[in-house]
C-alpha positions as CSV (number, residue, x, y, z in Angstrom):
1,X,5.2,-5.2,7.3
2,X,2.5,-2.8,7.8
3,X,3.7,1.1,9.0
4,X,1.4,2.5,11.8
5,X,1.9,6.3,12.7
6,X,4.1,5.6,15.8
7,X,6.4,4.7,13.1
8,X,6.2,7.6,11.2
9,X,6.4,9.6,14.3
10,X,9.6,7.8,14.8
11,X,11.4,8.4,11.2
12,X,9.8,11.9,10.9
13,X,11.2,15.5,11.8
14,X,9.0,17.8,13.6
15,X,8.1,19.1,10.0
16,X,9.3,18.5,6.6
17,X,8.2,19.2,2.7
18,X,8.6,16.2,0.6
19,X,8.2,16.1,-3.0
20,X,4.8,14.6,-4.2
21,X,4.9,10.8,-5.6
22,X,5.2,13.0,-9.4
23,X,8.0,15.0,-8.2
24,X,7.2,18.2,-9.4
25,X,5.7,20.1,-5.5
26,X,5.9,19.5,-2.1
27,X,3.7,19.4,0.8
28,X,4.6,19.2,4.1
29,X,4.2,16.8,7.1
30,X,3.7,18.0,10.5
31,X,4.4,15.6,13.4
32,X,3.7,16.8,16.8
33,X,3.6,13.9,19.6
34,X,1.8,11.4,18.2
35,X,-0.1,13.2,15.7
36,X,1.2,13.4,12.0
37,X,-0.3,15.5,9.7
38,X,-0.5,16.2,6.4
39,X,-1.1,19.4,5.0
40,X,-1.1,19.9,0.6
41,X,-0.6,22.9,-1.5
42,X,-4.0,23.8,-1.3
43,X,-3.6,23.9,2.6
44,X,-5.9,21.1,3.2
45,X,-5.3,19.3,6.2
46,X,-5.6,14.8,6.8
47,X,-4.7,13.9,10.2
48,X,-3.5,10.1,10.3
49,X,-4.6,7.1,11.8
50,X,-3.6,3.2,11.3
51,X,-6.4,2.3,9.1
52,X,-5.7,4.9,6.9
53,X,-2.0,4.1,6.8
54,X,-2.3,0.5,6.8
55,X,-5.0,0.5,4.2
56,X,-2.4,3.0,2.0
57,X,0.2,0.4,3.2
58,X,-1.6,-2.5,1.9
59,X,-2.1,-0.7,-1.6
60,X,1.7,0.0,-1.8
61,X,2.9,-3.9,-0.9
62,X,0.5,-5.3,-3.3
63,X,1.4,-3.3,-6.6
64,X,4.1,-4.4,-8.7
65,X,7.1,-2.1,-7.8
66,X,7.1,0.0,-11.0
67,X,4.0,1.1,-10.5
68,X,4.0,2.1,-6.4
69,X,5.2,5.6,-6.9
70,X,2.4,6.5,-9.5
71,X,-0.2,8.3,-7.8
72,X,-2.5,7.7,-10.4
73,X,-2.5,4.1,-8.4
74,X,-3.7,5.9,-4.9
75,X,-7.1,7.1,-6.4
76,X,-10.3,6.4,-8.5
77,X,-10.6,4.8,-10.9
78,X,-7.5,1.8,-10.0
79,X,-8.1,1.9,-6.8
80,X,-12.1,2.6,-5.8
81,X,-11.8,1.5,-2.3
82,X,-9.1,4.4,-1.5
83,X,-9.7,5.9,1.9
84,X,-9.1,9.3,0.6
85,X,-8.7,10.3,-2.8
86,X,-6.5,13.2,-2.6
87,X,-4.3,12.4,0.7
88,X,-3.4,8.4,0.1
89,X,-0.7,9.4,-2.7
90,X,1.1,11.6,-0.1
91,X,0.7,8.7,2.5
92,X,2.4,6.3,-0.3
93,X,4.8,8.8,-0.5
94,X,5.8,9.0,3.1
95,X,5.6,5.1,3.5
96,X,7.9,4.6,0.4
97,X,10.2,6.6,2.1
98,X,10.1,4.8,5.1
99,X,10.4,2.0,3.6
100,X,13.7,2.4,1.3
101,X,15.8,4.5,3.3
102,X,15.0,3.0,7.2
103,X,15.1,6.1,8.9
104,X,16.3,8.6,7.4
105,X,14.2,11.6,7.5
106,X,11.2,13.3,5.0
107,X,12.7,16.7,2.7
């Protein structure tokens, strides 16, 4: 099952700081209508759209599960066809929640 941002929108707060896939910072997820942003400790900014969820969807159904919350796995050199090399581990990140806990919330 492919996520698309209306579902995010839908299992997301208005904001919230999730840890990174490695655990050790945050960065924070902004949805406001039907725009979901993400913004990282460097305060750089992705705005997301379907293909970029669904092609960061994709990645995360077709790993082995031990290996979907690496975010070595989002990025060059395993995966050269990433949409973005710095923003698709937080996107794996916000799908695997979505995934294992329904909809409970990001935080």
């Amino acid at each position: 099952m492919t996520i698309t941002v209306a579902d995010i929108v839908n299992n997301l707060p208005d904001s919230s700081t999730p840890h990174t896939l490695g655990g050790r910072s945050r960065f924070t997820v902004t949805n406001q209508g039907s725009v979901v942003t993400i913004i990282n400790s460097r305060n750089r900014s992705l705005v997301l759209t379907d293909e970029f969820v669904s092609s960061v969807c994709n990645r995360y159904d077709n790993l082995p599960i031990h290996q979907r919350l690496m975010a070595s796995q989002y990025g060059d050199p395993r995966w050269p066809e990433t949409p973005n090399r710095v923003f698709s581990a937080y996107a794996a990140r916000i799908i695997d929640n979505i995934r294992m806990q329904g909809s409970a919330r990001l935080g």
